[in-house]
C-alpha positions as CSV (number, residue, x, y, z in Angstrom):
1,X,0.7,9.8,14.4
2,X,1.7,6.5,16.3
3,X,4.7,5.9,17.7
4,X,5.5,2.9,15.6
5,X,5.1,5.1,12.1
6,X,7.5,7.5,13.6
7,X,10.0,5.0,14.4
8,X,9.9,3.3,11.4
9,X,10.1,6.8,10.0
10,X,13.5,7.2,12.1
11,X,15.2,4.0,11.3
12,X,14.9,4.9,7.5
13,X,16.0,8.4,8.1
14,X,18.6,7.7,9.9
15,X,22.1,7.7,7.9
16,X,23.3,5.0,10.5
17,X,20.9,2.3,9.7
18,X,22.3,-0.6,7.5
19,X,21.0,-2.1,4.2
20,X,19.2,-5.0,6.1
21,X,17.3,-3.1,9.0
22,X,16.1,-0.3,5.9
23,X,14.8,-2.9,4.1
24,X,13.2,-4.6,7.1
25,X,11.6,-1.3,8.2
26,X,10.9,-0.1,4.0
27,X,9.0,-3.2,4.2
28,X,7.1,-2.6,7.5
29,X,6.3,1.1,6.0
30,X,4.7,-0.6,3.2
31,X,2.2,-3.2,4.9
32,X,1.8,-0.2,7.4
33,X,0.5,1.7,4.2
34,X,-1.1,-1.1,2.5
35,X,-3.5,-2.1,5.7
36,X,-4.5,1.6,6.1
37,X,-5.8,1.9,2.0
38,X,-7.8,-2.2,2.9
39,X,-8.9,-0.4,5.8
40,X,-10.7,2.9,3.8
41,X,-12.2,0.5,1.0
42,X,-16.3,1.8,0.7
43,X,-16.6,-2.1,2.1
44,X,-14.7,-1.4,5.0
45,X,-17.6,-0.7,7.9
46,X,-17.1,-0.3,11.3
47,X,-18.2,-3.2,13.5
48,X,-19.1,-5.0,17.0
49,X,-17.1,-8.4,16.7
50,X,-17.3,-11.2,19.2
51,X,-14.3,-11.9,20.6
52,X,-12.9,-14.4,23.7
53,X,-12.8,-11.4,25.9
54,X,-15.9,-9.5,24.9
55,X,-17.6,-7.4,22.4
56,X,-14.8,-5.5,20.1
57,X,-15.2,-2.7,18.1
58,X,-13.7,-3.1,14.8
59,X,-13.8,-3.0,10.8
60,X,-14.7,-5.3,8.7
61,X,-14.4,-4.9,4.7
62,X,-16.9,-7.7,2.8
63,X,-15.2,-7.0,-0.8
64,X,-14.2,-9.7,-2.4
65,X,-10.5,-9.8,-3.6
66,X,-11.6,-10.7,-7.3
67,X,-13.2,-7.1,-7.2
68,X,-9.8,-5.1,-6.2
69,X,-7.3,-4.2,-8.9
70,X,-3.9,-2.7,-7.0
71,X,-2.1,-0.6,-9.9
72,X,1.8,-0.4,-9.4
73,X,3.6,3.0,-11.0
74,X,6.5,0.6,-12.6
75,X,10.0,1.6,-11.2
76,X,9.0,2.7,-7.8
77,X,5.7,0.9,-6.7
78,X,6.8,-2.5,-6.2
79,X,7.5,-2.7,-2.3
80,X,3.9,-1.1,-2.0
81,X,2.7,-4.1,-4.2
82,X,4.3,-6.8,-2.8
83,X,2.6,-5.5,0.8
84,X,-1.0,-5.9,-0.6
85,X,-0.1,-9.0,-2.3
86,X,0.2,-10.5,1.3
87,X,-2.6,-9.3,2.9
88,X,-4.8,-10.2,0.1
89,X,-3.7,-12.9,-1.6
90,X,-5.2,-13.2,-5.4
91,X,-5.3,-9.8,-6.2
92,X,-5.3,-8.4,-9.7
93,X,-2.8,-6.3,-10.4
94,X,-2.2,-3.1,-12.8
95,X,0.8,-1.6,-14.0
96,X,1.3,2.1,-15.7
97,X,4.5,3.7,-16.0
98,X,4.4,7.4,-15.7
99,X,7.5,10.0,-16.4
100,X,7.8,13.8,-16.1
101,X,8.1,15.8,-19.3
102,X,10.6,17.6,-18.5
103,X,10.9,19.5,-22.0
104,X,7.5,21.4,-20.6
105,X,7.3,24.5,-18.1
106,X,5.0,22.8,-15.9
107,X,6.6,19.2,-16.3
108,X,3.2,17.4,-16.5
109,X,3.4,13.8,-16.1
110,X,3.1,11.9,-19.7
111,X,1.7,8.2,-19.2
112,X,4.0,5.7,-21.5
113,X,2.9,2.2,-20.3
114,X,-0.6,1.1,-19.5
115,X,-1.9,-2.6,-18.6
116,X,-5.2,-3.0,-16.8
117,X,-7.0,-6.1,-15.9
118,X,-9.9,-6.2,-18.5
119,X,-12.3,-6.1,-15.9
């Protein structure tokens, strides 16, 4: 793991850490998260870029954004959303709303909201 995930890992672990600095570092976790599911898209393909300084190796994803659908589990995927709202602006967005049944031995998850993007 990277030093960065563990320290934002810390500051929102950490019983000390105010409202303001756990949202600031809740949101960081999120774009954290967000870039590394852009990153493993099947589009997403290692690369040699030109750069100022030289050759980098990097990844580039050729999807376009009208071809991603994010789905957000209503009442606790939002901050997740919001992050791949901003690093791809004009995505289409899904919402479901799943609960556990908690009336069965294995509590199996019971979907009671759907709404897709038709396409």
């Amino acid at each position: 793991k990277q030093w960065y995930q563990r320290r934002v890992r810390a500051v929102l672990r950490d019983a000390r850490t105010g409202y303001t600095d756990f949202m600031v570092q809740g949101d960081r976790l999120m774009r954290l998260l967000a870039e590394e599911a852009l990153a493993r898209l099947p589009g997403a393909t290692p690369a040699l870029l030109e750069s100022p300084t030289g050759v980098y190796e990097g990844v580039v994803d050729d999807t376009p954004t009208e071809k991603l659908c994010v789905v957000s589990i209503v009442r606790s995927g939002d901050i997740l959303l919001e992050a791949f709202r901003q690093l791809r602006p004009g995505l289409k967005v899904g919402k479901i709303l799943i609960q556990r049944d908690e009336n069965t031995p294995d509590k199996r998850a019971v979907l009671y909201y759907k709404k897709l993007p038709a396409d």
